[in-house]
Biopython code that builds the backbone (N, CA, C, O; Angstrom):
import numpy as np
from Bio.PDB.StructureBuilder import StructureBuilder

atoms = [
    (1, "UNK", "N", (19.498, 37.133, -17.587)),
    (1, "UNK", "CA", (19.529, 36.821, -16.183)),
    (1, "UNK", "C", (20.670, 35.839, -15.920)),
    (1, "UNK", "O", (20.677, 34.784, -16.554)),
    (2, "UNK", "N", (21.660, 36.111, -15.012)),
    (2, "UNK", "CA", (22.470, 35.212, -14.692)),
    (2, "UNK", "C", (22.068, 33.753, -13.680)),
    (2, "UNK", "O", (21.550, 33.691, -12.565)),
    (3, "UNK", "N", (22.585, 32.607, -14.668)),
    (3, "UNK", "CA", (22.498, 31.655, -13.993)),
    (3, "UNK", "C", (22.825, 31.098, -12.397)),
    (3, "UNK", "O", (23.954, 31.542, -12.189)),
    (4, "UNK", "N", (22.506, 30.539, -11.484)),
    (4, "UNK", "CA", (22.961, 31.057, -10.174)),
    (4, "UNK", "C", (23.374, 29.329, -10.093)),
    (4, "UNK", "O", (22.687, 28.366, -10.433)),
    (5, "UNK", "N", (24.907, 29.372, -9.448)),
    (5, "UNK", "CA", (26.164, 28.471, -9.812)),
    (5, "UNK", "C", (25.632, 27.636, -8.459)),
    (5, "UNK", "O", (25.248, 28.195, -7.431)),
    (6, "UNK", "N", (25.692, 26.041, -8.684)),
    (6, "UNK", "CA", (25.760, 25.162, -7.737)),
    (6, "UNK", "C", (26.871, 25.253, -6.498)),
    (6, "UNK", "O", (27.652, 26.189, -6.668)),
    (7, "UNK", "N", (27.025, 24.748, -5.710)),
    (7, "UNK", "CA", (28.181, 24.742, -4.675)),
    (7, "UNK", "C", (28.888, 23.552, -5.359)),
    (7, "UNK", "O", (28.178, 22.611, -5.715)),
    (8, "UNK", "N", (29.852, 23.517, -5.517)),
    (8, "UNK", "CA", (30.748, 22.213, -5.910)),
    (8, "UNK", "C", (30.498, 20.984, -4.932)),
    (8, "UNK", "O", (30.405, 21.166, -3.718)),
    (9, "UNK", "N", (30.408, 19.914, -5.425)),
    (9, "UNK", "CA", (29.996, 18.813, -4.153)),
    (9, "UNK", "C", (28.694, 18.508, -3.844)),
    (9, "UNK", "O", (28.198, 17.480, -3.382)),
    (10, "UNK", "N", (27.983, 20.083, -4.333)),
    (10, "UNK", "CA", (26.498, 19.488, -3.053)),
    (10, "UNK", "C", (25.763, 18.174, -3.520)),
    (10, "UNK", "O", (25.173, 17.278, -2.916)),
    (11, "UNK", "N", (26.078, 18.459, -5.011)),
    (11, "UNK", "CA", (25.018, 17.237, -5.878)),
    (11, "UNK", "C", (25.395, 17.045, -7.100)),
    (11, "UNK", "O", (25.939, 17.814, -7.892)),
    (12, "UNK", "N", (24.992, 15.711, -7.225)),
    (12, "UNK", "CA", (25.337, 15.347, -9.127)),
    (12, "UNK", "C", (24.394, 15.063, -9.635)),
    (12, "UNK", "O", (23.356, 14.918, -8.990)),
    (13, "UNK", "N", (24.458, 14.878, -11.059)),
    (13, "UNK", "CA", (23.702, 15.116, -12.017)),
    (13, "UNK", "C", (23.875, 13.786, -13.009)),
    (13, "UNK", "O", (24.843, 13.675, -13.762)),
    (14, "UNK", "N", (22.756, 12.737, -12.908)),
    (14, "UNK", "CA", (22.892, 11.853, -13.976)),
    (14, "UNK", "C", (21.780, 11.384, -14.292)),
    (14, "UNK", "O", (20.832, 11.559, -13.526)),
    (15, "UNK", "N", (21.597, 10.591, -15.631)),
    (15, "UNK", "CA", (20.615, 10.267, -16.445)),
    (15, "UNK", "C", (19.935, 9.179, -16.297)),
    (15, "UNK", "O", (20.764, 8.310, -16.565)),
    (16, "UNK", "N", (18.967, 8.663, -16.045)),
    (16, "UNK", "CA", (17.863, 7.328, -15.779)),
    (16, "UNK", "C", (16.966, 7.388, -16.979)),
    (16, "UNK", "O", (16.122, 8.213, -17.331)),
    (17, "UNK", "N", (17.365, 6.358, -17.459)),
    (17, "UNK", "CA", (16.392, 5.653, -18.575)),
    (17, "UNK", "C", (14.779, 4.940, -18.096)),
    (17, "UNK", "O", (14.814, 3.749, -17.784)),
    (18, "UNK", "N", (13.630, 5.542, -18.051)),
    (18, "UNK", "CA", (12.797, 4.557, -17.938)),
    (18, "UNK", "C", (11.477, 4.562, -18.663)),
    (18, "UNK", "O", (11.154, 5.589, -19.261)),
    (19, "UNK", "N", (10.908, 3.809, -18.666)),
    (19, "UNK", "CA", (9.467, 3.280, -19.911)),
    (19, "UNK", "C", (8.339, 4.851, -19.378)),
    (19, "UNK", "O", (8.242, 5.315, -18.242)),
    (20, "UNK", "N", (7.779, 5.243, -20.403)),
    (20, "UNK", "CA", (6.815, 6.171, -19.883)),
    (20, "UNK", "C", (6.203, 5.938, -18.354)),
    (20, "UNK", "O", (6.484, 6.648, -17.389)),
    (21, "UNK", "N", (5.513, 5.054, -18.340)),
    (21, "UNK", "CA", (4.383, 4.321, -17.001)),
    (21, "UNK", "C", (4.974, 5.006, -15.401)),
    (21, "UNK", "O", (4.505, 5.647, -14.460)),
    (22, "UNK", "N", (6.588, 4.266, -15.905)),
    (22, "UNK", "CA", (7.589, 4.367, -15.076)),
    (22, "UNK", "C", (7.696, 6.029, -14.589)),
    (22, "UNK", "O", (7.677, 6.387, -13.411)),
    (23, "UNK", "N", (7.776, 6.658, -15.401)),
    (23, "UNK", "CA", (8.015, 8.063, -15.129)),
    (23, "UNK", "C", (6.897, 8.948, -14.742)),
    (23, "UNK", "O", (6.970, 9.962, -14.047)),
    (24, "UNK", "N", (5.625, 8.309, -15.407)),
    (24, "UNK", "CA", (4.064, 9.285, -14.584)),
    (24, "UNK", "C", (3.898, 8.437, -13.032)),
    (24, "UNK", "O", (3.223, 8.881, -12.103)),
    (25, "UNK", "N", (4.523, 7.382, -13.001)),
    (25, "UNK", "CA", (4.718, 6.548, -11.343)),
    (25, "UNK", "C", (5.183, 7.596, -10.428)),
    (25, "UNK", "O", (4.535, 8.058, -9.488)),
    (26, "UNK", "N", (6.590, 7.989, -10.859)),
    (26, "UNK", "CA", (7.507, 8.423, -10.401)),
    (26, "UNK", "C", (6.982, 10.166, -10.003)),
    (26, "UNK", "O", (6.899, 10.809, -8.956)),
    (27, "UNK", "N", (6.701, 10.463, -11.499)),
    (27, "UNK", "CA", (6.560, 11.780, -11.129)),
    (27, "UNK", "C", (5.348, 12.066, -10.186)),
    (27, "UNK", "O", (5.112, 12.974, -9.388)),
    (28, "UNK", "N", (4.972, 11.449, -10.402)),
    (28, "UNK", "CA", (3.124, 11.506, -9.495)),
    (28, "UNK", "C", (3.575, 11.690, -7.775)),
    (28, "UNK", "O", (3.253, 12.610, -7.022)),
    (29, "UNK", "N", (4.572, 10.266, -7.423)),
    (29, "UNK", "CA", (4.814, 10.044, -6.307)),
    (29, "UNK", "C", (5.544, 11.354, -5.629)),
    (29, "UNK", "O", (5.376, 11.564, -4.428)),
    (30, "UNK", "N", (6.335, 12.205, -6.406)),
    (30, "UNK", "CA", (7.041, 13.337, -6.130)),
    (30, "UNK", "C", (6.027, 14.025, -5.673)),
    (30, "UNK", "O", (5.789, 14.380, -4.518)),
    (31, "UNK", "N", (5.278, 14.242, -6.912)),
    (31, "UNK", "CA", (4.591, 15.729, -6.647)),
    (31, "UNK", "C", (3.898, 15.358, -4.921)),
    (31, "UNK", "O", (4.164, 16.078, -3.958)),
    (32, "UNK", "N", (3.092, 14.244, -4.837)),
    (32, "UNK", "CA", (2.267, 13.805, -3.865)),
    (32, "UNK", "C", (2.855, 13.485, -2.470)),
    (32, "UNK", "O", (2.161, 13.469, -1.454)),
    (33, "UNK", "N", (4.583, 13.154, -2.499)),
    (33, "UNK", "CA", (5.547, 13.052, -1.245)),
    (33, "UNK", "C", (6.636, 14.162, -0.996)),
    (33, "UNK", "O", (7.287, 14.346, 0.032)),
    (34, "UNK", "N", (6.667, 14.682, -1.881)),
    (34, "UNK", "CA", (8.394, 15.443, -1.855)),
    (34, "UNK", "C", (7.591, 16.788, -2.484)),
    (34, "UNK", "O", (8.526, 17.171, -3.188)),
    (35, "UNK", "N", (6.754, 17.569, -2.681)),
    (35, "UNK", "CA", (6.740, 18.940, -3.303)),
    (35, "UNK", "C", (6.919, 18.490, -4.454)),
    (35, "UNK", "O", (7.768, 19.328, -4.759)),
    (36, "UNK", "N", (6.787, 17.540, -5.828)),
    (36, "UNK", "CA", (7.227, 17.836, -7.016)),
    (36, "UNK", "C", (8.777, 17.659, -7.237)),
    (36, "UNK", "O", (9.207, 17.662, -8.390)),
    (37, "UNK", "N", (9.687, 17.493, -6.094)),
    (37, "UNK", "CA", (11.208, 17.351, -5.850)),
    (37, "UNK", "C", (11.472, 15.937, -6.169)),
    (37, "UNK", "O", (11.710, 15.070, -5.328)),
    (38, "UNK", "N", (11.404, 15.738, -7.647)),
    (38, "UNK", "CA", (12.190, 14.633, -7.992)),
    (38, "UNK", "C", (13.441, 14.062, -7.666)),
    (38, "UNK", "O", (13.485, 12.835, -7.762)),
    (39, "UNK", "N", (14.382, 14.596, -7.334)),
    (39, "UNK", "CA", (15.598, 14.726, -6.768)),
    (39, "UNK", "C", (15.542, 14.245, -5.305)),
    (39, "UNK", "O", (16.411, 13.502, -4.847)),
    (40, "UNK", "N", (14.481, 14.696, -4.578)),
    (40, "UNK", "CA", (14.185, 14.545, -3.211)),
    (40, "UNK", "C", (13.729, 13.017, -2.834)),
    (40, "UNK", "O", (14.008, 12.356, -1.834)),
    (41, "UNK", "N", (12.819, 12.632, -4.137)),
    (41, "UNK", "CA", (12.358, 11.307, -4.393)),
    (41, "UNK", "C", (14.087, 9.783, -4.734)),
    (41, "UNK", "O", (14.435, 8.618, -4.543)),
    (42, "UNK", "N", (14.264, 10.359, -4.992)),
    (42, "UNK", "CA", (15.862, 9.672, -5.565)),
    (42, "UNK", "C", (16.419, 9.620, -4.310)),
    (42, "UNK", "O", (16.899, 8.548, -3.942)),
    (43, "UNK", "N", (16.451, 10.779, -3.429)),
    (43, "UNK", "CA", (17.227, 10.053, -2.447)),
    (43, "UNK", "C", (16.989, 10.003, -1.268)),
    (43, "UNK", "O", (17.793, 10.091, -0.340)),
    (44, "UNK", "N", (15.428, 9.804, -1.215)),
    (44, "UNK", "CA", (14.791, 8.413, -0.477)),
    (44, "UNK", "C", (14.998, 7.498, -0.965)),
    (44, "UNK", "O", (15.188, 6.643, -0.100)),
    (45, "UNK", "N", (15.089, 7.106, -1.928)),
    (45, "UNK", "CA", (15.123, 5.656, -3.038)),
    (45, "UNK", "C", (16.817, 5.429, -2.049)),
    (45, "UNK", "O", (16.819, 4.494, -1.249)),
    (46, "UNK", "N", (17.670, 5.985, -2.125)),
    (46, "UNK", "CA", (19.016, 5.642, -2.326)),
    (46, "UNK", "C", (18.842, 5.784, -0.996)),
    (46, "UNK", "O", (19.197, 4.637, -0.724)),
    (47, "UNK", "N", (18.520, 6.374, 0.327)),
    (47, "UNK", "CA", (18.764, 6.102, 1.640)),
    (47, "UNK", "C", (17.838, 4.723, 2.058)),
    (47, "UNK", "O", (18.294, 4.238, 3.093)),
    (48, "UNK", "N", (16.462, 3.831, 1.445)),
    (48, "UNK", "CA", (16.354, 2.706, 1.820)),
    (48, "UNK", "C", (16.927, 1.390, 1.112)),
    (48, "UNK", "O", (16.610, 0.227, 1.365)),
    (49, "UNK", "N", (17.955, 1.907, 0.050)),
    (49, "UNK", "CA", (18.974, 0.648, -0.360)),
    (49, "UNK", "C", (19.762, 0.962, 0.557)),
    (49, "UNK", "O", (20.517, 0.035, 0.848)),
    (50, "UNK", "N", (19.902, 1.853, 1.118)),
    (50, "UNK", "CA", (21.445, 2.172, 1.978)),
    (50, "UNK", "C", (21.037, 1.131, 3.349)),
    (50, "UNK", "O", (21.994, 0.671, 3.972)),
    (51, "UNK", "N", (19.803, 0.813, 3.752)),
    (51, "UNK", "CA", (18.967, 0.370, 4.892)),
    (51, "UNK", "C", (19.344, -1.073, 4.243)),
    (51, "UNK", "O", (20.198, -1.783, 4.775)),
    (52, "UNK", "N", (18.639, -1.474, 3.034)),
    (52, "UNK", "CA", (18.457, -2.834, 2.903)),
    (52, "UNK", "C", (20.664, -3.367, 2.732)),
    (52, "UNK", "O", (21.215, -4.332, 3.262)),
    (53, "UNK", "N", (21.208, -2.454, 1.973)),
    (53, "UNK", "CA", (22.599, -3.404, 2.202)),
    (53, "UNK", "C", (23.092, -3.286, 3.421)),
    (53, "UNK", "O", (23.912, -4.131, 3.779)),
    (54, "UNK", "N", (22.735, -2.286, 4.273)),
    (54, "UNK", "CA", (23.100, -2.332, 5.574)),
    (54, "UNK", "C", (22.573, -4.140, 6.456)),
    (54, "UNK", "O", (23.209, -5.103, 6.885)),
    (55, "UNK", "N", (21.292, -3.817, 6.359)),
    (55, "UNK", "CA", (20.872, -5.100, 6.697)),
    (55, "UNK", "C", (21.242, -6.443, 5.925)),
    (55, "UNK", "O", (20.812, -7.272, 6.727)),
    (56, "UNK", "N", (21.537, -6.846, 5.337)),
    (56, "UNK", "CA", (22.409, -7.646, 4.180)),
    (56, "UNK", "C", (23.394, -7.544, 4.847)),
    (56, "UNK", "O", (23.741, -8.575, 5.422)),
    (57, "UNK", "N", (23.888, -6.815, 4.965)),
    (57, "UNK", "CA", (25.583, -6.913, 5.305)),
    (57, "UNK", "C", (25.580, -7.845, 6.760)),
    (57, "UNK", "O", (26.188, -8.906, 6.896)),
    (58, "UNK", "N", (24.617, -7.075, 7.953)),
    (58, "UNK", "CA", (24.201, -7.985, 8.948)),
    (58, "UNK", "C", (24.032, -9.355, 9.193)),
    (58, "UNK", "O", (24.694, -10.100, 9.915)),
    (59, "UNK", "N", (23.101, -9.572, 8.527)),
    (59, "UNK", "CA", (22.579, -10.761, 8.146)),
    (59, "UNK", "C", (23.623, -11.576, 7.659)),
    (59, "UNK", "O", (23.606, -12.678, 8.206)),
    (60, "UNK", "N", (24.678, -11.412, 6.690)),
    (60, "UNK", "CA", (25.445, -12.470, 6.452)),
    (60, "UNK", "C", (26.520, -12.140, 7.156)),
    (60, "UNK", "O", (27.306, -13.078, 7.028)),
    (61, "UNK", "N", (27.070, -11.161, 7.957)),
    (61, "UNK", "CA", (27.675, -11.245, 9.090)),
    (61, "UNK", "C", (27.630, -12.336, 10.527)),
    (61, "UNK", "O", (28.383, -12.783, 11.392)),
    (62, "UNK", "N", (26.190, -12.391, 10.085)),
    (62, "UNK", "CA", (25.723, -13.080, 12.014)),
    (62, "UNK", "C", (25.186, -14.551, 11.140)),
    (62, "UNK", "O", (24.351, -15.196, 11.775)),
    (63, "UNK", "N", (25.512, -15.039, 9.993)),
    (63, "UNK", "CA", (25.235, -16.104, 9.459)),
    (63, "UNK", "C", (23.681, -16.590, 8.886)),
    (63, "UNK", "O", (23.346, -17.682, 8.428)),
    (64, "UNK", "N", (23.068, -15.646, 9.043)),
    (64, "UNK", "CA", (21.776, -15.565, 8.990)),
    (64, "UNK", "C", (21.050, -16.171, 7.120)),
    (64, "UNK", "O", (21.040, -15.342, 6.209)),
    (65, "UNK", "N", (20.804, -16.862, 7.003)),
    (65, "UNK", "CA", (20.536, -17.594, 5.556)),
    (65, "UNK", "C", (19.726, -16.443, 4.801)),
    (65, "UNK", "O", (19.160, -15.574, 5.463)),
    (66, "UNK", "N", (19.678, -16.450, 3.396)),
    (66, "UNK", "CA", (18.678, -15.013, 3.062)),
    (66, "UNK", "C", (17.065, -16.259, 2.994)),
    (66, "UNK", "O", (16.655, -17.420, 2.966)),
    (67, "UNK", "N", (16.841, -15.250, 3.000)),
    (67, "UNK", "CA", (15.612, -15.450, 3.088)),
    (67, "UNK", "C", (14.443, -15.451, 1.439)),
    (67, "UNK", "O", (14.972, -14.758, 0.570)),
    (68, "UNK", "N", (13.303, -15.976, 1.051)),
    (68, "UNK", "CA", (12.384, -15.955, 0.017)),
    (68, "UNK", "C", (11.803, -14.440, 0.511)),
    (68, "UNK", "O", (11.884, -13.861, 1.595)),
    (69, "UNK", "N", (10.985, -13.946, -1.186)),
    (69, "UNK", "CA", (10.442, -12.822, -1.347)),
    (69, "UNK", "C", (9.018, -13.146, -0.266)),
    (69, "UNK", "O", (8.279, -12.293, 0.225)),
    (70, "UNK", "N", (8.933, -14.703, -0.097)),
    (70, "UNK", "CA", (7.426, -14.841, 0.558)),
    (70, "UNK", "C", (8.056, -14.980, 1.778)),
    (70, "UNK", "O", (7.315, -14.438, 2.597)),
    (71, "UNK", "N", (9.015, -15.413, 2.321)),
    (71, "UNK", "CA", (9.244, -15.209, 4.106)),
    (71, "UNK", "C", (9.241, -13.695, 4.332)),
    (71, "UNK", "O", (8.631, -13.141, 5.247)),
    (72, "UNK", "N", (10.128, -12.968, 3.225)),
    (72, "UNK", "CA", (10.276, -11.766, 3.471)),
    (72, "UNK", "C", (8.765, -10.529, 3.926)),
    (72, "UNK", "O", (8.559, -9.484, 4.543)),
    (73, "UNK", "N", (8.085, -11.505, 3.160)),
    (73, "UNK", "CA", (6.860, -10.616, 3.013)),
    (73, "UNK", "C", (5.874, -11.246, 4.388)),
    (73, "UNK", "O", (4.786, -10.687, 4.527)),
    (74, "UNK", "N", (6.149, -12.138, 5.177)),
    (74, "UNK", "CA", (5.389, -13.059, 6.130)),
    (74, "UNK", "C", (6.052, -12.068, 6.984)),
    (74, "UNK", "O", (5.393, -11.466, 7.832)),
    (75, "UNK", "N", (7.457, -11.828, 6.805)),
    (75, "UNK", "CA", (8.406, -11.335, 8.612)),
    (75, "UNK", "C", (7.740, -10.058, 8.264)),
    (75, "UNK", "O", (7.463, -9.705, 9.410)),
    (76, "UNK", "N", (7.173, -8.882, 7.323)),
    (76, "UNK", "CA", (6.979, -7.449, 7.197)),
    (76, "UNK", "C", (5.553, -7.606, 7.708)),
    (76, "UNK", "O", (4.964, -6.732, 8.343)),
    (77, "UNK", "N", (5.040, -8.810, 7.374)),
    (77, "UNK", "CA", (3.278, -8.681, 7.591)),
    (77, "UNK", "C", (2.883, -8.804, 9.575)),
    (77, "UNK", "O", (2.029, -8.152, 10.176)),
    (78, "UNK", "N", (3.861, -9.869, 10.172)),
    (78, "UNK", "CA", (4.190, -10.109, 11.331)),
    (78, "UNK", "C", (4.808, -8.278, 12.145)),
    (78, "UNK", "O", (4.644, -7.600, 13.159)),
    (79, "UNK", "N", (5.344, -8.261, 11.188)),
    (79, "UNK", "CA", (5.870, -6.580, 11.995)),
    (79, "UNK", "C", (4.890, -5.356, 12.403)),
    (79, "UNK", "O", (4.808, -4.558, 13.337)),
    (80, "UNK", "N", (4.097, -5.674, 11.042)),
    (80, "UNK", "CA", (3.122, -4.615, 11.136)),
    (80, "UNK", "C", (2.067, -4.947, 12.174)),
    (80, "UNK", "O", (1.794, -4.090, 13.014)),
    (81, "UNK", "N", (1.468, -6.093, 12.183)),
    (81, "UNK", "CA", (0.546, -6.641, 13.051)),
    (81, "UNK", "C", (1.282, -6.349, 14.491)),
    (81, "UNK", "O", (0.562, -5.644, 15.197)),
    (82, "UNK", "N", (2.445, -6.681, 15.071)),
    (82, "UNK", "CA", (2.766, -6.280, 16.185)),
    (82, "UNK", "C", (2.970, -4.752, 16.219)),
    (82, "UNK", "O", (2.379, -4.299, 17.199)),
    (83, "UNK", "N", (3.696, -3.632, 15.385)),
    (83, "UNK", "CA", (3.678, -2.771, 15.827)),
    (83, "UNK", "C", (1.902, -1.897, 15.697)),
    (83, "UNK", "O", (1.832, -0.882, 16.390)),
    (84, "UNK", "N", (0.766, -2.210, 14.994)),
    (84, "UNK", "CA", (-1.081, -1.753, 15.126)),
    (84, "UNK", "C", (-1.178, -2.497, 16.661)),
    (84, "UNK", "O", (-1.834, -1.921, 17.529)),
    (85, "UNK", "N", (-0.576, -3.660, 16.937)),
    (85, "UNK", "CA", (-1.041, -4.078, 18.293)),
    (85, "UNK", "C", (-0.631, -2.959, 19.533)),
    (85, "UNK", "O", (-1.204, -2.697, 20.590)),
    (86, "UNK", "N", (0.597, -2.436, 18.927)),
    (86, "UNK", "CA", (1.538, -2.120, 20.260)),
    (86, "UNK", "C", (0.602, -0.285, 19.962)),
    (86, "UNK", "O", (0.043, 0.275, 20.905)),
    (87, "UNK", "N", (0.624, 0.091, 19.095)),
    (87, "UNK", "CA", (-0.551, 1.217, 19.139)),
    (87, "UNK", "C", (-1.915, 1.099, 19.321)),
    (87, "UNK", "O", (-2.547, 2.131, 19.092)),
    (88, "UNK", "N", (-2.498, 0.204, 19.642)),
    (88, "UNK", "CA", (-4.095, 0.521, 19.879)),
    (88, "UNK", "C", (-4.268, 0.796, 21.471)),
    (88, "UNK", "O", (-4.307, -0.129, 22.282)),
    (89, "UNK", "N", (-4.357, 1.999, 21.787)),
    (89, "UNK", "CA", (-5.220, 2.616, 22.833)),
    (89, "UNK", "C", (-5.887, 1.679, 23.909)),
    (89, "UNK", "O", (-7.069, 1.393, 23.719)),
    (90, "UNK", "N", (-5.279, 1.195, 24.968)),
    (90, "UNK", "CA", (-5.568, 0.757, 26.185)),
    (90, "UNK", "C", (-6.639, 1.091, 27.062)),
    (90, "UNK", "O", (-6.586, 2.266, 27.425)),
    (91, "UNK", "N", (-7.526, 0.484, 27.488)),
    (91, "UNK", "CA", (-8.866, 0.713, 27.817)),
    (91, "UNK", "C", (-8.488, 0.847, 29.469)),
    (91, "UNK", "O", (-7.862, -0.029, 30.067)),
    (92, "UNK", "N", (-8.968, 2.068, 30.085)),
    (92, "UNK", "CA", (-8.817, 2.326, 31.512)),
    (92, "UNK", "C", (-9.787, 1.383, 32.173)),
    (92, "UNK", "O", (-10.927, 1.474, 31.716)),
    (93, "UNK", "N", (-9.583, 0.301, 33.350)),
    (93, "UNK", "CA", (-10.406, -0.177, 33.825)),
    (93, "UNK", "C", (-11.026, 0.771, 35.646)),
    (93, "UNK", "O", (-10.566, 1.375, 36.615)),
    (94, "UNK", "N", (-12.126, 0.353, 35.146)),
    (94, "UNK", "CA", (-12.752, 1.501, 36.348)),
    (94, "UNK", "C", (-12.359, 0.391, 37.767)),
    (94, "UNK", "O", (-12.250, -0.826, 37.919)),
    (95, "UNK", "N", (-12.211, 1.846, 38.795)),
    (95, "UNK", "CA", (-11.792, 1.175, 40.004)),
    (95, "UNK", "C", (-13.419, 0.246, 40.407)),
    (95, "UNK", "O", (-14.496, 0.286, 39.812)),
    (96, "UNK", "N", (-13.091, -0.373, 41.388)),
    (96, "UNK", "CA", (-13.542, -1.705, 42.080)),
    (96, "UNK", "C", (-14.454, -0.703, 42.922)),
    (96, "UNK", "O", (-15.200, -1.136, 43.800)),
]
sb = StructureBuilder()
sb.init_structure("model")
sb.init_model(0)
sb.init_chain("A")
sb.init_seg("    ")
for serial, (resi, resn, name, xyz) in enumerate(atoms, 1):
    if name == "N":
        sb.init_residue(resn, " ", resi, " ")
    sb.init_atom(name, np.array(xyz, "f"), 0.0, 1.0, " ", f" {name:<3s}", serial, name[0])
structure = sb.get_structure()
């Protein structure tokens, strides 16, 4: 059966070293987010570093100090609480 040839460009091909644990993590998360598309999993990984140096780049653009893993985790906990606020279902008040 002939092998059926990549498009030049579409994608590359390289090697990641990691501890067993690491890899039933990984693979699990595929099968359970992406179809089993390990590949698909990778670059989600690589489009929210693309988010976090984007924001980095911001941040020390507009002078902004970095911040601790525990502020970091106070400003994500604050986010979430406002955006469950900004979704909970508004109660119709009956007319007068």
């Amino acid at each position: 059966m002939k092998k059926k040839k990549r498009r030049t460009g579409a994608t590359e091909t390289f090697s990641v070293s990691v501890d067993p644990e690491t890899k039933r993590a990984l693979r699990a998360l595929a099968d359970s987010a992406f179809g089993g598309n390990l590949s698909a999993l990778v670059t989600d990984f690589a489009e929210e570093a693309r988010r976090r140096m984007a924001a980095g780049r911001y941040l020390r653009r507009h002078g902004v100090a970095d911040v601790t893993v525990k502020e970091a985790d106070a400003i994500a906990a604050q986010i979430d609480r406002e955006v469950s606020a900004a979704r909970k279902p508004r109660t119709k008040r009956r007319a007068a």
